[in-house]
C-alpha positions in Angstrom: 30.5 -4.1 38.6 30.5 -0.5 37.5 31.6 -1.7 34.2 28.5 -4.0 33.5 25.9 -1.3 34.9 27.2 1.2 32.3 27.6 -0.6 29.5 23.7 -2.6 30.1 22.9 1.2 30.7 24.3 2.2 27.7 22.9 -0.7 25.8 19.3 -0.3 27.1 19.0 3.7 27.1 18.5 3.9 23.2 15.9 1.2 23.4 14.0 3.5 25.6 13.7 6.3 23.3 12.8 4.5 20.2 10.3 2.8 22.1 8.4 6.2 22.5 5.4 6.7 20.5 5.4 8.8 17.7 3.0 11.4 17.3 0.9 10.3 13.8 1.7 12.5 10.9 -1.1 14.0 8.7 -1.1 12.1 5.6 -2.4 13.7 1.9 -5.1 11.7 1.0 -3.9 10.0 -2.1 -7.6 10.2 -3.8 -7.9 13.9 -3.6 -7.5 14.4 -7.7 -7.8 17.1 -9.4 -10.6 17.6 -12.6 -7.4 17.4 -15.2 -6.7 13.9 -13.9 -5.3 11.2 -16.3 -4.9 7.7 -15.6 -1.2 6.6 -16.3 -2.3 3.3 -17.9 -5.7 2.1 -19.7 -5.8 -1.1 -18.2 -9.7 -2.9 -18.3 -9.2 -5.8 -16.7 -7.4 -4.6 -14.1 -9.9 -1.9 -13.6 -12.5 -5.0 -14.2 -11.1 -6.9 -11.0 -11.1 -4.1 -8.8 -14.1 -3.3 -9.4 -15.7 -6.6 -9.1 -13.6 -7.2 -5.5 -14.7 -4.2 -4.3 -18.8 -4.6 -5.8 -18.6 -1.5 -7.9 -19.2 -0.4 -11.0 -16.0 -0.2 -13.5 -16.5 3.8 -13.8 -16.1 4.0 -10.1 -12.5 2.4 -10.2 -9.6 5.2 -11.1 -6.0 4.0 -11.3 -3.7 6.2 -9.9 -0.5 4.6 -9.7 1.2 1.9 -12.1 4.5 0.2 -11.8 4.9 -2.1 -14.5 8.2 -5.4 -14.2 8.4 -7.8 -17.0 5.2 -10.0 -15.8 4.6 -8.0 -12.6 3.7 -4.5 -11.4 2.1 -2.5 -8.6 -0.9 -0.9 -9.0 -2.9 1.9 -6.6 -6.4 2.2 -7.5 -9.0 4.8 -5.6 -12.2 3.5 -5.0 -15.0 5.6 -3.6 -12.1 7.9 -2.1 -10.5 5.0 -0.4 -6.5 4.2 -1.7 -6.5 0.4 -2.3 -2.9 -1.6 -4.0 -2.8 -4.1 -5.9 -0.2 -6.7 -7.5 -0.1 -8.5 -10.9 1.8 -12.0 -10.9 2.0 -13.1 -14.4 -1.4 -12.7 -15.6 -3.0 -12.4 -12.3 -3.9 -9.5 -10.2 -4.4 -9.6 -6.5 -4.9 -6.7 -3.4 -1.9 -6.2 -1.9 -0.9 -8.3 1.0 -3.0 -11.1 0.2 -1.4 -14.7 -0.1 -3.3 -16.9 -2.4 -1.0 -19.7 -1.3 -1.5 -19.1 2.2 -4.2 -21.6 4.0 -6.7 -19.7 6.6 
């Protein structure tokens, strides 16, 4: 009996402590660019889609990130200070997290 208590004691007394909140950390805002600022890629119709999913104008839309695969990449794009991703599939781009395959 004092063999099981220890060892469900032992099991359950890590579960407690990573259960603990954690205090939130203060994140850099990711739009706060400086003046000298270049984009890393020139890419219009990316910079077209965001800005049409997001109703702004094209000039609005700065890309700040760009991870390009053979017929994919990761993109992060501010938008009126805001940090949005998104993905390209072949010759598509969508925001990041969105299935188009999934039914809602």
């Amino acid at each position: 009996m004092k063999k099981l208590f220890f060892t469900l004691l032992l099991a359950t007394t890590p579960i407690l402590f990573f259960a603990q909140e954690e205090k939130p950390k203060e994140i850099a805002k990711e739009c706060d660019l400086p003046k000298d600022f270049k984009e890393p890629i020139k890419n219009k119709r990316l910079k077209k889609f965001v800005a049409i999913d997001n109703g702004v104008e094209e000039k609005e839309v700065i890309i700040i990130r760009a991870q390009n695969g053979l017929g994919s990449g990761i993109y992060t794009a501010c938008v009126k200070g805001q940090s949005i991703q998104y993905q390209k599939m072949g010759t598509v781009f969508m925001r990041e997290g969105n299935n188009p395959f999934k039914n809602n």
